[in-house]
N, C-alpha and C positions, 0 to 999 in steps of 0.2 A: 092324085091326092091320096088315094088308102095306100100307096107303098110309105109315103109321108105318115102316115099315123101309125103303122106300128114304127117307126124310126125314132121316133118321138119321143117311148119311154127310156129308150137305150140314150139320147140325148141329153133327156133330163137326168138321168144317172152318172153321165158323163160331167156334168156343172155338177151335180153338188160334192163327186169325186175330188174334181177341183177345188172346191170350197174346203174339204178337210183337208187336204194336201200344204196349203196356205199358212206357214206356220203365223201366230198371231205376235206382235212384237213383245219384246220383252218389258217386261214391265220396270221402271224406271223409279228409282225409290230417290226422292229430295230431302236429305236431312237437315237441320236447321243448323248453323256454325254454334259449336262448345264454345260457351265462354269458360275464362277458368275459374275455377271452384276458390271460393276466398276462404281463404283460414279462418276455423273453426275459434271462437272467442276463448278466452284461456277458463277452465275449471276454475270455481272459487276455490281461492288459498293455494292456491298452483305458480307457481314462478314462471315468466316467458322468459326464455331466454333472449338476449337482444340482438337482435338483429346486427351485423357489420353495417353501418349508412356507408354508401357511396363518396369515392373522395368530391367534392369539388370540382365543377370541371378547368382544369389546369387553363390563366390565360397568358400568353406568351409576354415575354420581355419587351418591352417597345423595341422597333427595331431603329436601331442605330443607323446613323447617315452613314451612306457610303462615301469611302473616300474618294475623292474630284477625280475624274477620270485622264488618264496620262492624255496631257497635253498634244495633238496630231499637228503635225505641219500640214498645212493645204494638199502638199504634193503627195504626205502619205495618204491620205484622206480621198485620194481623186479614183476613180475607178479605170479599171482597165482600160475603157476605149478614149476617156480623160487623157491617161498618161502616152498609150499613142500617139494620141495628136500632140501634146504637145512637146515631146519626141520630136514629131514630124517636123513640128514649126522652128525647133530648136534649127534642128537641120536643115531647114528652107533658109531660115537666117543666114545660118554657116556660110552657105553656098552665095549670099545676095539676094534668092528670092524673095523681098520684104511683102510684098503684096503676097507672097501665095502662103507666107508666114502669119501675116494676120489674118489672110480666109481662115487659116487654119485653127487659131487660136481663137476666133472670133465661132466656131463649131463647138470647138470645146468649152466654152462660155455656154450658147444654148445647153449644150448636157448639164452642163456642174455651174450654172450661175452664181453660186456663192464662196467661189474658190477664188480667194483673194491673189494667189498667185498666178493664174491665168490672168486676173486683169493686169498684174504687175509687168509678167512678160508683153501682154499688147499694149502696157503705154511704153516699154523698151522699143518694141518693132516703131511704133508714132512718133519715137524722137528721134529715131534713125531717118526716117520717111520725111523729117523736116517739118512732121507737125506738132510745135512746145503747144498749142493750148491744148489741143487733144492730147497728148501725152500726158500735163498736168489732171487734167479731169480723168484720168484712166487710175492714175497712182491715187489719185484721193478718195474716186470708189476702192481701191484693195485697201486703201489704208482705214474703210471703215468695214471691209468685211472681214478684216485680219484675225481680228477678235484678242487681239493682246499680242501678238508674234513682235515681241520690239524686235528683231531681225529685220523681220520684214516691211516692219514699217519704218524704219531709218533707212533704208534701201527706196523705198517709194518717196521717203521727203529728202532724199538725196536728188535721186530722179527729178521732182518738183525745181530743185534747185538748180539742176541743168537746163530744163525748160525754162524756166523761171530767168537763165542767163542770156538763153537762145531770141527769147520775147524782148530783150533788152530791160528787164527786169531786177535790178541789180541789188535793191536793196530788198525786196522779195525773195530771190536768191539767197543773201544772206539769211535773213528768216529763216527759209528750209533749212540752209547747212546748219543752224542751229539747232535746229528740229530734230534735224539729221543725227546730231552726235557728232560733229564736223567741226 
């Protein structure tokens, strides 16, 4: 223990070395935000000059209806993998495949349901197939998703009026081919 007490003051000299060594942080000054200084009231019998006032703020011209946008055929309108199928089914027809023309057409219907010329072409494949009622019901869905195509829809109440002939349907028939433009 006595080699411990003279070590002791060399110790305490060594802390409080440390302690001045320690630089203290800097001191951090918080100023308060400047507001801006408002102009000084005008001297009596002094003129202010006037200020420029800000225009108005500008508000736009009502905006004009756009013109009706150019009219698409179904077939432009259909997307890429659309228009391969029904490619495809075109070509399955070509050759006889009616069945693997309407699988076909009936895929491109799930993609594009509101593509009135896909139904047109699968009530074409139904009346080939010998089926007029399903045919007639195929052409009368496109003829309500046409959307104004008179092309396309005197083609489909053409169509009607073949099934319409095929069902022994004769004065229905006629109907359509009036319908038709016929």
């Amino acid at each position: 223990m006595s080699k411990l007490r003279h070590l002791l003051p060399i110790f305490m000299l060594g802390l409080s070395a440390c302690a001045t060594l320690t630089p203290a942080p800097p001191e951090i000054a918080i100023t308060p935000p400047v507001k801006p200084a408002k102009p000084a009231p005008p001297a009596a019998g002094s003129e202010v000059p006037e200020q420029p006032q800000a225009p108005p703020p500008q508000i736009p011209p009502p905006v004009k209806s756009l013109p009706p946008a150019k009219k698409m055929t179904p077939a432009q309108a259909a997307s890429p993998a659309v228009m391969a199928l029904l490619e495809e089914a075109e070509a399955s027809s070509a050759r006889g495949s009616l069945e693997e023309a309407a699988a076909t057409l009936e895929r491109a219907i799930r993609l594009q349901p509101r593509n009135a010329e896909l139904w047109h072409k699968l009530a074409e494949i139904r009346l080939k197939q010998h089926q007029p009622g399903l045919a007639e019901d195929l052409a009368k869905k496109s003829n309500v998703l046409s959307q104004g195509d008179k092309a396309l829809v005197s083609q489909n109440w053409a169509l009607i009026a073949e099934a319409r002939r095929k069902k022994g349907d004769m004065e229905g028939a006629a109907e359509a081919d009036a319908k038709a433009g016929r």
